[in-house]
C-alpha positions, 0 to 999 in steps of 0.5 A, a space after each residue: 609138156 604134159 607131167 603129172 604130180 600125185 599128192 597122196 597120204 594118209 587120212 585127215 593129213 590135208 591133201 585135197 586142202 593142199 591141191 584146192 590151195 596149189 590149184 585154186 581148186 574146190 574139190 570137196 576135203 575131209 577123210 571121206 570126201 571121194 569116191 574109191 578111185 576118184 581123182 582131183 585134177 587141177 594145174 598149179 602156176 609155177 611163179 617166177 619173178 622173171 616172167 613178171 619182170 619180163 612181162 613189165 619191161 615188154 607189156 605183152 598183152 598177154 602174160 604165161 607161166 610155166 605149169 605143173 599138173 597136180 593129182 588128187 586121189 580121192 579116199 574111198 567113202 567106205 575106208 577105214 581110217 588107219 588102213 593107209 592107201 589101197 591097192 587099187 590107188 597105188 595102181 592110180 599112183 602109177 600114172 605119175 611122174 612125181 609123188 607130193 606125200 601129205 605128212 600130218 605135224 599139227 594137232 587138232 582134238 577134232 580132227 582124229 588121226 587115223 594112227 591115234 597120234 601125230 608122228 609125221 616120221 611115222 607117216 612118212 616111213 608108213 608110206 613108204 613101206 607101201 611103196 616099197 612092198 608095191 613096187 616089189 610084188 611087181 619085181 616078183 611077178 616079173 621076175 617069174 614070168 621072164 624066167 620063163 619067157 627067157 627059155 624061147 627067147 632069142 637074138 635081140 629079144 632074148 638080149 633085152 629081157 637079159 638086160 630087163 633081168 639084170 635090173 630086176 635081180 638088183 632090184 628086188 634085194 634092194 626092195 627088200 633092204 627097204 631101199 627105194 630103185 631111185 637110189 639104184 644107178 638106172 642106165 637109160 637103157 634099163 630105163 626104157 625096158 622098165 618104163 611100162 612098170 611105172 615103180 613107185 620109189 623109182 619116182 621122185 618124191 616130194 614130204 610136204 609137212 602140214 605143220 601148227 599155226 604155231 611152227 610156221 615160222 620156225 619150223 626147222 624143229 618139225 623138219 630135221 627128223 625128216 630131212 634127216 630120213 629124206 638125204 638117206 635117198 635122191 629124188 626126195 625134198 622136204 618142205 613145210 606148209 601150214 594148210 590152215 593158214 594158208 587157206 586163210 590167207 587164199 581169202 585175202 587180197 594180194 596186198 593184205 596176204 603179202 602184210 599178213 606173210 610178213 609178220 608170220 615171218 615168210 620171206 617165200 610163200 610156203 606154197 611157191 616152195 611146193 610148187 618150185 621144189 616138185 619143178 626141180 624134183 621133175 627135173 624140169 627147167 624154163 626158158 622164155 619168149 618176149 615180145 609185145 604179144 607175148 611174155 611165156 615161160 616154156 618147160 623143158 627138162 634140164 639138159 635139153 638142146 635148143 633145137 629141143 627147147 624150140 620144140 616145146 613151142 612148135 613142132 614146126 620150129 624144131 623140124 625147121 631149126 636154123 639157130 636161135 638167139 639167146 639172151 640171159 633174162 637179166 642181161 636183156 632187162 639191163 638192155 631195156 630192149 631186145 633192139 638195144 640187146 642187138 645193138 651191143 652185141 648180147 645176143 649171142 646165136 646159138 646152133 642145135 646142140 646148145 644147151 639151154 640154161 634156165 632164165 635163157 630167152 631165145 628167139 628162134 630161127 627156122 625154116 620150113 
């Protein structure tokens, strides 16, 4: 599944930290770092314990997790420092399937900030604003030449670009409101008609806050002004990170890192939260494959059907579906084997129309 997040915001906020840190990048950082229109690829691993704990029970020889695909648009070297995203980069945003919006909480003297202080409710809203105003020349532009597509339109056509209308004069008012179309109830089919438009606050959105050494661990006061901005819309999560430390820690062994989070007081790495948070923001969920060869953890949106979960693995096994095996990763970790699962009866069969839950491990039967 090949999904794609875009981490965007304002100047000297850490975004192309924060991809280096989330991809194991080394992207050049600073306000002039890229090109215009340049942009930084990189996957993410998305941790799971589960995996890990499969992966110990079973000994594959090899170990996958499920990933995530992050984008890093460059700024332009000629930019000026306050004048936020051009036009040119919303176009690029288009090409995602979520948003990870950089706010800048800490302060640095030698590190400017390009609106002259620190204000991530600022920020945040000054990003938004620019959605919104995007996403509304689009409904505008639209809108003119449907009207006039819709004189000659007729039979089937002339019902979609109905359909298409009826979404697009409910939208611009609630653009205008400063309302984002993910807070609008989208039926599928306006779904399909408005795919090609790619509209930004249609995207869910994940504020990553780039908070002081200082709020690491208690960064709740950081946070409530924007949570509070963020449950006003769906599709929207607040988490906080401290780029700078985090980048210190990146240099540490595993063991050292893990002792150093401890005495930060971090029960969860803060970038496992970002990772997690744009997995569920993507409406994205896992199962899993075990066995000797292999311990894999495979993506699929929530709600999918086993016979689409065998899809995710191979073409063929969807085509050829028979029924899968299922067991919860726990109950087959409790077993101690998928033998011994079998023995007692855990593994149940599951037909097409099942609905996998997360944590599932399926085994799956086809035939082609």
């Amino acid at each position: 599944m090949n999904l794609s997040s875009t981490i965007t915001g304002l100047a000297y906020g850490g975004k192309t930290t924060l991809f280096n840190l989330l991809t194991g990048g080394h992207a050049p950082t600073g306000a002039f770092a890229g090109a215009e229109g340049e942009t930084n690829i990189g996957v993410a691993k998305v941790p799971d314990g589960r995996v890990d704990k499969l992966s110990a029970l079973f000994k594959p020889k090899k170990t996958t997790f499920a990933e995530i695909t992050y984008r890093d648009l460059g700024l332009a070297k000629s930019a000026t420092p306050g004048e936020g995203i051009s036009p040119k980069k919303l176009g690029d945003l288009r090409n995602s399937d979520a948003l990870v919006h950089v706010v800048r909480a800490f302060a640095d003297p030698s590190v400017p900030h390009p609106e002259g202080s620190v204000d991530p409710l600022r920020d945040m809203a000054t990003l938004d604003l620019e959605l919104l105003f995007s996403d509304h020349a689009i409904v505008e532009r639209r809108l003119d030449s449907l009207e006039r597509e819709m004189r000659s339109a007729k039979g089937p056509d002339r019902e979609a670009k109905e359909r298409e209308l009826a979404f697009l004069q409910r939208a611009k008012p609630a653009l205008e409101t400063e309302t984002p179309l993910r807070d609008l109830e989208v039926e599928p089919e306006e779904q399909r008609l408005i795919r090609g438009y790619r509209f930004l606050t249609l995207m869910p959105q994940l504020v990553v806050v780039n908070v002081d050494e200082g709020d690491v661990a208690s960064p709740d006061a950081v946070l409530a002004p924007l949570r509070a901005a963020a449950t006003m819309h769906r599709g929207t999560a607040v988490v906080a990170v401290c780029a700078k430390i985090e980048a210190e820690i990146a240099e540490l062994p595993a063991e050292e890192a893990s002792t150093f989070r401890a005495e930060l007081g971090l029960a969860e790495a803060p970038l496992d939260r970002v990772v997690h948070a744009t997995y569920d923001l993507l409406g994205l969920t896992s199962f899993f494959t075990a066995g000797e060869d292999e311990v894999r953890a495979w993506t699929i949106f929530k709600g999918s059907t086993a016979q689409q979960a065998a899809g995710a693995i191979h073409s063929d096994l969807e085509r050829g579906f028979i029924r899968a095996e299922v067991i919860r990763w726990d109950e087959l970790l409790k077993a101690g084997s998928e033998a011994n699962a079998r023995k007692q009866g855990q593994l149940r069969t599951e037909g097409k129309t099942y609905q996998v839950a997360d944590g599932d491990v399926i085994n799956v039967l086809f035939n082609v």
